[in-house]
Each structure stands twice: as structure tokens, then as C-alpha cells.
N, CA, C and O atoms as a GROMACS GRO file, in nm:
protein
  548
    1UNK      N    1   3.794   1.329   0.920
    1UNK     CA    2   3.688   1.368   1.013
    1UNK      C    3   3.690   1.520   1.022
    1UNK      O    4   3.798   1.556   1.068
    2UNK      N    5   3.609   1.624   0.994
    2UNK     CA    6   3.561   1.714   1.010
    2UNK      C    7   3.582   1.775   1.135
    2UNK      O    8   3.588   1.700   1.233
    3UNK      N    9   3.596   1.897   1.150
    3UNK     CA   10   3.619   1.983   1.279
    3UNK      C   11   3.455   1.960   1.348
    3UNK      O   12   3.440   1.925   1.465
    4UNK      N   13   3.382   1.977   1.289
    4UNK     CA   14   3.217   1.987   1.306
    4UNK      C   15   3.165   1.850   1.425
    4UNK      O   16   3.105   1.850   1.532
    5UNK      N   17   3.227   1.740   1.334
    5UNK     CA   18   3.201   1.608   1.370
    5UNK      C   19   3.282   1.598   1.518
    5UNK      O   20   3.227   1.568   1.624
    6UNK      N   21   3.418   1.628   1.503
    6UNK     CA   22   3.477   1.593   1.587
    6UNK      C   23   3.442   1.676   1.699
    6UNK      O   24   3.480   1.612   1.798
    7UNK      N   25   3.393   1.778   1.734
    7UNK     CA   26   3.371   1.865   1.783
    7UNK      C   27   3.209   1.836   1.888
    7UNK      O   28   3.190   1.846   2.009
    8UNK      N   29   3.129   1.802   1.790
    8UNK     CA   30   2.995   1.696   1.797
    8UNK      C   31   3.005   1.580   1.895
    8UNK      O   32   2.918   1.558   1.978
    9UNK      N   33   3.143   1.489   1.878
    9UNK     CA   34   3.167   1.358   1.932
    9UNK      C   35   3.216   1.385   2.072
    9UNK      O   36   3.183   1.316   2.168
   10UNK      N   37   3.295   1.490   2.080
   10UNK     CA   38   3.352   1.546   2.200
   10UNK      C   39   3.244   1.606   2.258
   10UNK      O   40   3.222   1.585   2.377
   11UNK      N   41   3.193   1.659   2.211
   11UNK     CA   42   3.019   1.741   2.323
   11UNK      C   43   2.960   1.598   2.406
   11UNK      O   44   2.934   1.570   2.523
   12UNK      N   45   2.957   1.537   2.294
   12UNK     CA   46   2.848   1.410   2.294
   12UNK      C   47   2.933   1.355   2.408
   12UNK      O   48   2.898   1.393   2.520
   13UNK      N   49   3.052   1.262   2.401
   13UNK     CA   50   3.099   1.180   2.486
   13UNK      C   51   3.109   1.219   2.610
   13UNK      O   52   3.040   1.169   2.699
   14UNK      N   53   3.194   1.312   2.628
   14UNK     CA   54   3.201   1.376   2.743
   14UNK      C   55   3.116   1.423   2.846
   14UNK      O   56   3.140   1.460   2.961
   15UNK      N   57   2.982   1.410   2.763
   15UNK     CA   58   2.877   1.481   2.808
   15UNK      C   59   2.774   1.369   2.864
   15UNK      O   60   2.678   1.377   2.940
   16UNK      N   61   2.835   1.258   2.792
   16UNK     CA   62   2.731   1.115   2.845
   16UNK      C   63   2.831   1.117   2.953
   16UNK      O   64   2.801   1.166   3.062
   17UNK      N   65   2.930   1.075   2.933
   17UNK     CA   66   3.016   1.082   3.090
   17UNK      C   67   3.000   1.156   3.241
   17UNK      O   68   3.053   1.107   3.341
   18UNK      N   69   2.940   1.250   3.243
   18UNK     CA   70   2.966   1.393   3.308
   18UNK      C   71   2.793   1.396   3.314
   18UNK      O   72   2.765   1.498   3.378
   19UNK      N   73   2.679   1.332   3.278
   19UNK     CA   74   2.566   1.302   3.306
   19UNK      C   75   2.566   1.190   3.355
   19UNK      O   76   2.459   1.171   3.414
   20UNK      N   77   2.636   1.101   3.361
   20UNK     CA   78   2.577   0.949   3.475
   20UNK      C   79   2.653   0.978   3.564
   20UNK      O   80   2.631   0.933   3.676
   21UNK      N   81   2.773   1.066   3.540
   21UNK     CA   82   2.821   1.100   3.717
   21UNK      C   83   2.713   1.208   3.820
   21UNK      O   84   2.686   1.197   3.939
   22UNK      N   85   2.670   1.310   3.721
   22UNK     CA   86   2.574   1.360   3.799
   22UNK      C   87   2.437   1.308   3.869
   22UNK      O   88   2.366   1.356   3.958
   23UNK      N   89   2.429   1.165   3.776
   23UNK     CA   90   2.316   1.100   3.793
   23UNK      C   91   2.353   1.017   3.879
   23UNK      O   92   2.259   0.997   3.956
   24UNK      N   93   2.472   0.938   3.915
   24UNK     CA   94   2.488   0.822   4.016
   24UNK      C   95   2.536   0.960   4.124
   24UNK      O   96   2.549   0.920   4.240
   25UNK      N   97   2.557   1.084   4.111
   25UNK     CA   98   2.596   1.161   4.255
   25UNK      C   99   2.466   1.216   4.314
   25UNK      O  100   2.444   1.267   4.424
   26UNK      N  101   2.366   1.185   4.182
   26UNK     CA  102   2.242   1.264   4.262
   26UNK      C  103   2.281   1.393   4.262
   26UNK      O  104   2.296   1.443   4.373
   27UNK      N  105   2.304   1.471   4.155
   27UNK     CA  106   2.314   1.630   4.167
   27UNK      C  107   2.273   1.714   4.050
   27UNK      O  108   2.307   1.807   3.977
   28UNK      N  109   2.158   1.608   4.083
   28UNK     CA  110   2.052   1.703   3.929
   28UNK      C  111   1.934   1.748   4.063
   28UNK      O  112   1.874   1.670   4.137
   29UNK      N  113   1.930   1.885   4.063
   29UNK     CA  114   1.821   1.971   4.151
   29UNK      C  115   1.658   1.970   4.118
   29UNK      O  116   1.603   2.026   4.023
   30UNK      N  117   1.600   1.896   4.219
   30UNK     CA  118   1.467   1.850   4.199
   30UNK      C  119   1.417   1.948   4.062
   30UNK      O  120   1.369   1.897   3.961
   31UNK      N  121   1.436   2.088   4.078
   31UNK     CA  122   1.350   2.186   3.988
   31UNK      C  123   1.372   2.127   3.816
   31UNK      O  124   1.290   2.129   3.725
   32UNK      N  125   1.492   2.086   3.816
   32UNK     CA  126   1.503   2.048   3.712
   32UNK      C  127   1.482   1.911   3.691
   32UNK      O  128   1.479   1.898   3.569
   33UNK      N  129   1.464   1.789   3.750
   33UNK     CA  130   1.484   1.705   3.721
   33UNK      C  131   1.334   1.628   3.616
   33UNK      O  132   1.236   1.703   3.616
   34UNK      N  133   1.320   1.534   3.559
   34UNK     CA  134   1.179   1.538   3.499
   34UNK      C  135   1.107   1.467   3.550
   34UNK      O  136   1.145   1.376   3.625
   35UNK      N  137   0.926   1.503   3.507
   35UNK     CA  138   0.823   1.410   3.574
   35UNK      C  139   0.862   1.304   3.593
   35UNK      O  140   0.927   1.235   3.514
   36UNK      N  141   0.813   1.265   3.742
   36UNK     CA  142   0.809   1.159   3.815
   36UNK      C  143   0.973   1.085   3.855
   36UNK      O  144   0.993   0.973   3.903
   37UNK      N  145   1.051   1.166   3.826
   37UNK     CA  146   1.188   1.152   3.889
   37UNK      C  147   1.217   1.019   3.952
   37UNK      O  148   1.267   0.917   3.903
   38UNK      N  149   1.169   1.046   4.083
   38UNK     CA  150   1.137   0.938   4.169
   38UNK      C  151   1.067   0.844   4.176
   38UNK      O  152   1.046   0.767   4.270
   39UNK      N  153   1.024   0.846   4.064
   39UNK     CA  154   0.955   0.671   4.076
   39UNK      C  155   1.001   0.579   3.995
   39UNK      O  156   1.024   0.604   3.877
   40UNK      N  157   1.017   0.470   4.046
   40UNK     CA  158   1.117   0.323   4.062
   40UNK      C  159   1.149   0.321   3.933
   40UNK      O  160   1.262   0.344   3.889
   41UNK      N  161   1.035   0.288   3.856
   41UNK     CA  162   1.060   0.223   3.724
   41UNK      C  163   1.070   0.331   3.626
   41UNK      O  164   1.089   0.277   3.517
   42UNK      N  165   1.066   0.477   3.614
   42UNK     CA  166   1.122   0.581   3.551
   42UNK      C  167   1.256   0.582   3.575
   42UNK      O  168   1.335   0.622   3.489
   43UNK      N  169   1.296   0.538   3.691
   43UNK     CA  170   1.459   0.599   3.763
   43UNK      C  171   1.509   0.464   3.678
   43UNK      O  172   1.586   0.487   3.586
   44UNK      N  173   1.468   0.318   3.704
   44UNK     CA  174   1.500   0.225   3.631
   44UNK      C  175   1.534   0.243   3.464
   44UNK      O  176   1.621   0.205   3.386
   45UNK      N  177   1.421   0.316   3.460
   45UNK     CA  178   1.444   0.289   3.268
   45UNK      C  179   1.559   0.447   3.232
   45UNK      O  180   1.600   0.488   3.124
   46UNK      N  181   1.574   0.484   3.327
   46UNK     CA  182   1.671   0.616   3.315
   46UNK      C  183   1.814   0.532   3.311
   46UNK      O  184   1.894   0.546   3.218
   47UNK      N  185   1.828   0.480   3.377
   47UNK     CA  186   1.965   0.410   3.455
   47UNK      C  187   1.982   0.302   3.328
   47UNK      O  188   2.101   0.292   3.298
   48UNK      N  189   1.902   0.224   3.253
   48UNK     CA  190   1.849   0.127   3.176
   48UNK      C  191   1.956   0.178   3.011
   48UNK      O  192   1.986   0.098   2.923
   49UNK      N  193   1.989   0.313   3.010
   49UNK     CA  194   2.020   0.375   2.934
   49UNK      C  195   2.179   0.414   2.981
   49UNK      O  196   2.244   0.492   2.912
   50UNK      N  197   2.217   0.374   3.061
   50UNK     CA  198   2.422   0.377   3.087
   50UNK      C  199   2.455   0.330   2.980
   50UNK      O  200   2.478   0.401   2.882
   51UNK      N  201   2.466   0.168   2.981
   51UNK     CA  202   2.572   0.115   2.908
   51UNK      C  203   2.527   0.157   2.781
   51UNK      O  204   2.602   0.215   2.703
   52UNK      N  205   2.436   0.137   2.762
   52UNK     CA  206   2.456   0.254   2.542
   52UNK      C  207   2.506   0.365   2.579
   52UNK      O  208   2.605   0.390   2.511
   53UNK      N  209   2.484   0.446   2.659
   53UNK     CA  210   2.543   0.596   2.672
   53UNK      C  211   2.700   0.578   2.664
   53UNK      O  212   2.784   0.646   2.606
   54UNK      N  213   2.712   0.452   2.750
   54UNK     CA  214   2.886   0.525   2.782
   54UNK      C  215   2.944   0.431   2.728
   54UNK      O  216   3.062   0.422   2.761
   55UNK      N  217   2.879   0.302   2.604
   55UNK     CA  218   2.946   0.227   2.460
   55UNK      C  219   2.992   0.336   2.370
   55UNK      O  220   3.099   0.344   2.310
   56UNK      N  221   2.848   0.457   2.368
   56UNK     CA  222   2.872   0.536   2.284
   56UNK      C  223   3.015   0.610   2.299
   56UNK      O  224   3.098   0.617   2.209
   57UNK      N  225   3.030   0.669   2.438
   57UNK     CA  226   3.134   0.723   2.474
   57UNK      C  227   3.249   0.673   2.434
   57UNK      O  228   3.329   0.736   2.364
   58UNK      N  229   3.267   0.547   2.480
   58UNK     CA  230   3.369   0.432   2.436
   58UNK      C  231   3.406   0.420   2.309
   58UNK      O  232   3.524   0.442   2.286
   59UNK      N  233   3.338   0.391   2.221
   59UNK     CA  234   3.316   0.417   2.096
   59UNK      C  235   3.330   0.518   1.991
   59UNK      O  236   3.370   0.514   1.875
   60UNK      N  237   3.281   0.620   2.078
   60UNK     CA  238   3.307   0.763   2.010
   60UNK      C  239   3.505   0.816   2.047
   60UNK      O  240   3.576   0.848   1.951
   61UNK      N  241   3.534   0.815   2.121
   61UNK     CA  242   3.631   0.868   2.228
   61UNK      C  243   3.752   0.771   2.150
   61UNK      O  244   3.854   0.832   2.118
   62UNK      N  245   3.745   0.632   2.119
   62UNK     CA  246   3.839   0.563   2.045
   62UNK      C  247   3.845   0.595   1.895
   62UNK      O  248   3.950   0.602   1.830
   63UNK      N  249   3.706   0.617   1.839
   63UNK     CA  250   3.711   0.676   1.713
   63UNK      C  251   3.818   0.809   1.695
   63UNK      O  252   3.898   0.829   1.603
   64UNK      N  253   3.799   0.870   1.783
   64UNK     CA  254   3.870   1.015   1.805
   64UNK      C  255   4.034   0.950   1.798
   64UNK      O  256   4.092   0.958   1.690
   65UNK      N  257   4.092   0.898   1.898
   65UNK     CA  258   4.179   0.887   1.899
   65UNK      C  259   4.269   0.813   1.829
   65UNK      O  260   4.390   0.835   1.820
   66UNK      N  261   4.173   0.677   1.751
   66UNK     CA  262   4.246   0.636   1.622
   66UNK      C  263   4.239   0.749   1.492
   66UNK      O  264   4.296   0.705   1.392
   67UNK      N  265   4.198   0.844   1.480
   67UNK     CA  266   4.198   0.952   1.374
   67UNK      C  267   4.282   0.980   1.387
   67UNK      O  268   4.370   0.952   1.306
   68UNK      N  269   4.314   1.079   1.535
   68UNK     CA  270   4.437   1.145   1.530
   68UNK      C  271   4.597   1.087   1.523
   68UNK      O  272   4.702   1.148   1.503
   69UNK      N  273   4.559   0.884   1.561
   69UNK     CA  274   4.695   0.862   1.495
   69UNK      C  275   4.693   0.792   1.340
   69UNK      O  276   4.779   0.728   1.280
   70UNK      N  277   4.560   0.830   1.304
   70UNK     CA  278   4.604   0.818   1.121
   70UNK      C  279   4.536   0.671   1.116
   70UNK      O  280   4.574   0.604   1.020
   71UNK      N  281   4.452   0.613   1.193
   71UNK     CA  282   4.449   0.474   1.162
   71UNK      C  283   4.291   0.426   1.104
   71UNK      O  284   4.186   0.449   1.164
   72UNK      N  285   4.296   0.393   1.043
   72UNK     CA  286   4.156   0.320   0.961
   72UNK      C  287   4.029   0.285   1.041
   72UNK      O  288   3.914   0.301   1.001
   73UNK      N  289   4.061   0.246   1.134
   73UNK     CA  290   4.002   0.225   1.224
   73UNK      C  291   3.851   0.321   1.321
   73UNK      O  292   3.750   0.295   1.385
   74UNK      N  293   3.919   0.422   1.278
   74UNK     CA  294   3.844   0.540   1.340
   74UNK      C  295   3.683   0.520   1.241
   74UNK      O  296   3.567   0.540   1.278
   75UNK      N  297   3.731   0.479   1.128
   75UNK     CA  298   3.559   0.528   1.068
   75UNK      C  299   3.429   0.438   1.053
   75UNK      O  300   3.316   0.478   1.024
   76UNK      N  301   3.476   0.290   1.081
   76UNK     CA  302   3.394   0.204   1.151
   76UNK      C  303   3.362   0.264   1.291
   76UNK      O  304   3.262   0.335   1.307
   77UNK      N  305   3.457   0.231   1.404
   77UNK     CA  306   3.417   0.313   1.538
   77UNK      C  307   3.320   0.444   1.521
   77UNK      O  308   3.222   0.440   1.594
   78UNK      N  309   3.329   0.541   1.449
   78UNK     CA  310   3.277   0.670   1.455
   78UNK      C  311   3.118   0.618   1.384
   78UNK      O  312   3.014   0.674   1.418
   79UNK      N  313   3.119   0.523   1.299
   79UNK     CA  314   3.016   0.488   1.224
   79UNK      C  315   2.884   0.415   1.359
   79UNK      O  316   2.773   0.463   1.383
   80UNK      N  317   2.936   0.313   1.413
   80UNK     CA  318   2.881   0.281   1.540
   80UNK      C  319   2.863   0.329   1.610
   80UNK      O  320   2.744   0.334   1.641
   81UNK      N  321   2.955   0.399   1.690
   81UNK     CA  322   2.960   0.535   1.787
   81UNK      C  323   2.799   0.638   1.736
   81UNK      O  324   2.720   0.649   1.829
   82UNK      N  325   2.758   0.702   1.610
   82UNK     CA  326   2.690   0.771   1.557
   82UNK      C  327   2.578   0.670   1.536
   82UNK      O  328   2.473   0.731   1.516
   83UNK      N  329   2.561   0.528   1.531
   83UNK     CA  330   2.452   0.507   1.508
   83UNK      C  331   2.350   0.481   1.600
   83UNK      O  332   2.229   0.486   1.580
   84UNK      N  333   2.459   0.429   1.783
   84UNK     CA  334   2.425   0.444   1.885
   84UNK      C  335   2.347   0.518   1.942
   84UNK      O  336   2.238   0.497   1.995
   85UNK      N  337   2.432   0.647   1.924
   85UNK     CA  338   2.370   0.773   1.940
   85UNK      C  339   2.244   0.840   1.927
   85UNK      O  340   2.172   0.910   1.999
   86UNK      N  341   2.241   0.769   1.743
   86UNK     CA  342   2.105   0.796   1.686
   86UNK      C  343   1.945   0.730   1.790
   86UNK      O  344   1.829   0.765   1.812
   87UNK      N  345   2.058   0.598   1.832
   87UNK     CA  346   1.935   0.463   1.885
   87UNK      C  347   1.871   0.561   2.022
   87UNK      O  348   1.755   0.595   2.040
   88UNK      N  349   2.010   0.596   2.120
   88UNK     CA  350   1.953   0.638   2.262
   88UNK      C  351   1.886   0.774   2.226
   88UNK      O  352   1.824   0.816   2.324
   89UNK      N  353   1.878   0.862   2.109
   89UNK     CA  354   1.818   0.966   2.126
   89UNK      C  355   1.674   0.947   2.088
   89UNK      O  356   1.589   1.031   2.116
   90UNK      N  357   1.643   0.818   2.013
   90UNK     CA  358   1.556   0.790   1.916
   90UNK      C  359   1.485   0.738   2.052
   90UNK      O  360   1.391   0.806   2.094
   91UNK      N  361   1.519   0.630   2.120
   91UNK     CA  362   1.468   0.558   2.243
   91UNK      C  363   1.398   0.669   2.316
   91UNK      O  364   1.275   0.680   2.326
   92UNK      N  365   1.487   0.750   2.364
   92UNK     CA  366   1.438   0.888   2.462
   92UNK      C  367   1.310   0.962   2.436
   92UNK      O  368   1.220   0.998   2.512
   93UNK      N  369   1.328   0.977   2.288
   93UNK     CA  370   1.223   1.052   2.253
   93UNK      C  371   1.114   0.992   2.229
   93UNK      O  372   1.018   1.052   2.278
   94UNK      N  373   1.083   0.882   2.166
   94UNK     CA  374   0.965   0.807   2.215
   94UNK      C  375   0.914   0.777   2.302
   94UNK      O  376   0.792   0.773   2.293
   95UNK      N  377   0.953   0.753   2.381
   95UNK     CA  378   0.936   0.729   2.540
   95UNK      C  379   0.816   0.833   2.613
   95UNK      O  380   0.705   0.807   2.659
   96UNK      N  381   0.910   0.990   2.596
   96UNK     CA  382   0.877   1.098   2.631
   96UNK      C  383   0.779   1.124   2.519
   96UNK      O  384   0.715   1.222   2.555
   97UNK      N  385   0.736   1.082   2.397
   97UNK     CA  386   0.610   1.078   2.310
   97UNK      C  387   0.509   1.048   2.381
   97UNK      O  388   0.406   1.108   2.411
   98UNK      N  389   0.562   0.919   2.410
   98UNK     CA  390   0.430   0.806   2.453
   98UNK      C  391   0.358   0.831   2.580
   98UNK      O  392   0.254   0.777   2.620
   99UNK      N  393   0.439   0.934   2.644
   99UNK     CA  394   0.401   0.956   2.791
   99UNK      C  395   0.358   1.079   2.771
   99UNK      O  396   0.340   1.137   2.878
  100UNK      N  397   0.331   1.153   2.664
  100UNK     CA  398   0.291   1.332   2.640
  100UNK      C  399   0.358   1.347   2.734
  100UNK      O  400   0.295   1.341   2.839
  101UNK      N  401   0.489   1.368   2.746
  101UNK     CA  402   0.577   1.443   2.829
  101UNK      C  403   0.622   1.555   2.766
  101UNK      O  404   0.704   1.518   2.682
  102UNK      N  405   0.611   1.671   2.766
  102UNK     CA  406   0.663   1.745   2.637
  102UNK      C  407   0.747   1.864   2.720
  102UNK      O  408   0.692   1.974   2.724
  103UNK      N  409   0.894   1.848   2.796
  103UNK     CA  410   1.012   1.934   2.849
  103UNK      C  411   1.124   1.941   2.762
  103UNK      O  412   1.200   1.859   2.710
  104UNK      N  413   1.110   2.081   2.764
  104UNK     CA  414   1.230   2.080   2.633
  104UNK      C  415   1.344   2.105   2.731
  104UNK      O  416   1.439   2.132   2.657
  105UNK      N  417   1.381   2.110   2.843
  105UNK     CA  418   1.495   2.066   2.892
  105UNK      C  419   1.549   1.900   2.892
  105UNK      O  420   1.664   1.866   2.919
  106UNK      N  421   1.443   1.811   2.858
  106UNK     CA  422   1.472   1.649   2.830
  106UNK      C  423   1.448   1.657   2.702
  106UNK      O  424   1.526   1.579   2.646
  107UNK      N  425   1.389   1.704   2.633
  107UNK     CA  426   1.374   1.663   2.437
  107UNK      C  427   1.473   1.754   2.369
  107UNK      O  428   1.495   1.730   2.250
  108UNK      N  429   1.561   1.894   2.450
  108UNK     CA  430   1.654   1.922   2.314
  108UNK      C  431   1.759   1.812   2.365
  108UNK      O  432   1.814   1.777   2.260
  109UNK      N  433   1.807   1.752   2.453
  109UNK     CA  434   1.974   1.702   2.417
  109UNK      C  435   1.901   1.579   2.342
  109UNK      O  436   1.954   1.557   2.233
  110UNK      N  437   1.812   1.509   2.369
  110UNK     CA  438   1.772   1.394   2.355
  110UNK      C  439   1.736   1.422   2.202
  110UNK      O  440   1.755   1.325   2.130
  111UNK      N  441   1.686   1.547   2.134
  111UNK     CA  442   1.644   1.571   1.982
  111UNK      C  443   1.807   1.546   1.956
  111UNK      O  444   1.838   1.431   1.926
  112UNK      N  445   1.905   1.640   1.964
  112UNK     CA  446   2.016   1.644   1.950
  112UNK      C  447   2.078   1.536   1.899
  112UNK      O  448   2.140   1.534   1.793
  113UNK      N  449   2.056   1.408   2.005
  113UNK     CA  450   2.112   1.279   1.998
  113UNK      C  451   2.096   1.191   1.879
  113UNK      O  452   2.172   1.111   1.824
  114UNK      N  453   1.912   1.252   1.844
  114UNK     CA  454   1.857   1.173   1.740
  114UNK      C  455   1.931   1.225   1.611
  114UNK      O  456   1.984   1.146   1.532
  115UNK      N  457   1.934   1.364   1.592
  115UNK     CA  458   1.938   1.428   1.475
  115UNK      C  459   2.074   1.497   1.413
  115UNK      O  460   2.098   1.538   1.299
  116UNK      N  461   2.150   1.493   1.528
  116UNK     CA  462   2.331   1.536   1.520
  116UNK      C  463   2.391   1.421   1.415
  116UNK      O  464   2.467   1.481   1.338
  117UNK      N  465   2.387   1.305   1.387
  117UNK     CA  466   2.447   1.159   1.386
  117UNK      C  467   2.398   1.166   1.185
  117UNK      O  468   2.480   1.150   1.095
  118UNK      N  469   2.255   1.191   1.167
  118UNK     CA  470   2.205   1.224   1.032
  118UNK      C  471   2.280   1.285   0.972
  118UNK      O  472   2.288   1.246   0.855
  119UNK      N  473   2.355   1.387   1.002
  119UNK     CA  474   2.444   1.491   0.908
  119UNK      C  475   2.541   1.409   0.892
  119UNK      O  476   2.562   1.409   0.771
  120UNK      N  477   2.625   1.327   0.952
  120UNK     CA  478   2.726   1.242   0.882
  120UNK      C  479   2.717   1.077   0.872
  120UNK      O  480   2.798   1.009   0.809
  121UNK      N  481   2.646   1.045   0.919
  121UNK     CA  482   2.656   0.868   0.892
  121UNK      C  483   2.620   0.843   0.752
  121UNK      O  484   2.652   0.729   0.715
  122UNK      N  485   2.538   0.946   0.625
  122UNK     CA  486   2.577   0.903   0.464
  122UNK      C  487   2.697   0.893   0.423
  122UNK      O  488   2.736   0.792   0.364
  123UNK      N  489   2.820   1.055   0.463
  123UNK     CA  490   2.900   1.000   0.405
  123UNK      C  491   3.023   0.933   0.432
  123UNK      O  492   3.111   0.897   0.354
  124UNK      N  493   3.012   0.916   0.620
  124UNK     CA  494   3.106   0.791   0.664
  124UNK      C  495   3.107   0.673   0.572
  124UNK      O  496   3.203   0.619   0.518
  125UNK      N  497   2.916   0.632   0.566
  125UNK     CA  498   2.924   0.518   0.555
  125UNK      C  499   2.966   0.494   0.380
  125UNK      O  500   3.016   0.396   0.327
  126UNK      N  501   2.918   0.639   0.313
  126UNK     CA  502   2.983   0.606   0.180
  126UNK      C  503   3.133   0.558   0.154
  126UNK      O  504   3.174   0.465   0.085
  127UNK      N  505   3.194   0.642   0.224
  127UNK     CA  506   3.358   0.661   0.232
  127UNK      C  507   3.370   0.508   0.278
  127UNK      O  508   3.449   0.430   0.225
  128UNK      N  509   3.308   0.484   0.352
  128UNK     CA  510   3.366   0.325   0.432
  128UNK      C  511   3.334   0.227   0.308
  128UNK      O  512   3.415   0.140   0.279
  129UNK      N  513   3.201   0.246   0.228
  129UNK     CA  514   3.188   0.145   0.118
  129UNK      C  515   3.244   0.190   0.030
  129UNK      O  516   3.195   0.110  -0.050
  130UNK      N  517   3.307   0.250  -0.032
  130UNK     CA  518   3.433   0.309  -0.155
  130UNK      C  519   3.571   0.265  -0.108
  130UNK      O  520   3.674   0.263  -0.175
  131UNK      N  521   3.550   0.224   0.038
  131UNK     CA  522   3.744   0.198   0.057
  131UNK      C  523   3.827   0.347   0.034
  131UNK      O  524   3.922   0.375  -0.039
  132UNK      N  525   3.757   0.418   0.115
  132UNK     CA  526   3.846   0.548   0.123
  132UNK      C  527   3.937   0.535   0.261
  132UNK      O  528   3.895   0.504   0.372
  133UNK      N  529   4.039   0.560   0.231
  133UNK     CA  530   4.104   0.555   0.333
  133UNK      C  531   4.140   0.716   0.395
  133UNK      O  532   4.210   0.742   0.493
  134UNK      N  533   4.067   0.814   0.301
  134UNK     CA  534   4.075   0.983   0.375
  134UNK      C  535   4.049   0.990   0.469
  134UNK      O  536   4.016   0.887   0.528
  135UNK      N  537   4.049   1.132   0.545
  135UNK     CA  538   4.054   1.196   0.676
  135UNK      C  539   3.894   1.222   0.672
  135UNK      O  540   3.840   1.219   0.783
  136UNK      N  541   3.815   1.246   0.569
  136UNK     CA  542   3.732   1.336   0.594
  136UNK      C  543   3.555   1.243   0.597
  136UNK      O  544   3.578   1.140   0.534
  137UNK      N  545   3.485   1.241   0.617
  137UNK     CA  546   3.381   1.366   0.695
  137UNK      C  547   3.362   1.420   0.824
  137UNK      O  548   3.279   1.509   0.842
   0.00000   0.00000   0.00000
């Protein structure tokens, strides 16, 4: 696994973590928060998006830590973990398509999500179909 990647997974996880706490504490400041915030079924389909966020986390965060003890394991996990990722950023951004919502304080992490995961899930998934048992992408 790559400094890049790992580095990527740690932004990412931590960062889904450390956003549903801000979101279940309520300490995102109206100015920032996006159209229609407050209404039911926006706040619903916001909330609708935890458990992929924090599978990913789960997912990502175990990938990490079976790497660093050397175990095989990590590049399935990291493979899922990244394709997750791809799904909730891909979800987000359509959404915010379909609604001409166009805030680039909600479309860069959410571009991010979509387009971070592309730079390595070819050659995880190559390495995983060759039976590589290396450290790397």
C-alpha cells in the first residue's frame, strides 16, 4: 500500500467519523450548512448515508491495520473500503445533479469521494487477481 493511498484512507476515514459526529452534535453553522438543511426528508436522506460512511470507515481503518501487520487481508478490505467510497461519492453527487444544486463546499469532498478510489482500485484489483501477495499499491 502506497504512502498516497494510505494517507487518502486516513483523510477519508477519519473524516467520515468526525462528520457524523458533527452532524449528530449539530455543529455544522447554518452559513455553511446546504440548501434546505432543515427539511425532513433532505436531513433524512443526509443521515440515510451513515452506515456506508462509517462501513467505509470500518473497512478502510481494518484495511490499514491488517497492512501494517503484514496480513493478506488488507487488500480485499482496502478493495471494498475504495469501492464504497466510490458508491457514497457517486450517490452524493447525483443527487446534488438532480436538484441543480451546484456548492462546491458539498461537491469537492463529495467529487473527492467519487474520484480519489479511481487512482487505485485497477491495480489493487490487478494485484488481488495475480495472487500478489506485495505491499504495494
Amino acid at each position: 500500500m502506497s504512502r498516497t493511498l494510505k494517507a487518502m484512507m486516513w483523510l477519508t476515514d477519519i473524516g467520515f467519523i468526525l462528520y457524523w459526529f458533527v452532524i449528530w452534535m449539530e455543529l455544522i453553522p447554518p452559513e455553511y450548512r446546504y440548501k434546505d438543511y432543515d427539511n425532513e426528508i433532505l436531513a433524512a436522506w443526509n443521515v440515510s448515508f451513515a452506515p456506508l460512511d462509517l462501513l467505509i470507515s470500518a473497512t478502510g481503518l481494518m484495511s490499514l491495520r491488517y497492512f501494517r501487520a503484514r496480513n493478506p487481508v488488507w487488500r480485499p478490505l482496502c478493495i471494498v473500503s475504495l469501492v464504497l467510497t466510490f458508491c457514497s461519492g457517486l450517490q452524493a453527487i447525483a443527487f446534488w445533479s438532480i436538484r441543480s444544486d451546484f456548492d462546491w463546499m458539498w461537491w469537492a469532498p463529495n467529487l473527492f469521494l467519487l474520484l480519489y478510489p479511481l487512482f487505485f482500485l485497477p491495480a489493487l484489483i490487478q494485484a488481488s487477481q495475480s495472487g500478489a501477495e506485495g505491499r504495494t499499491p
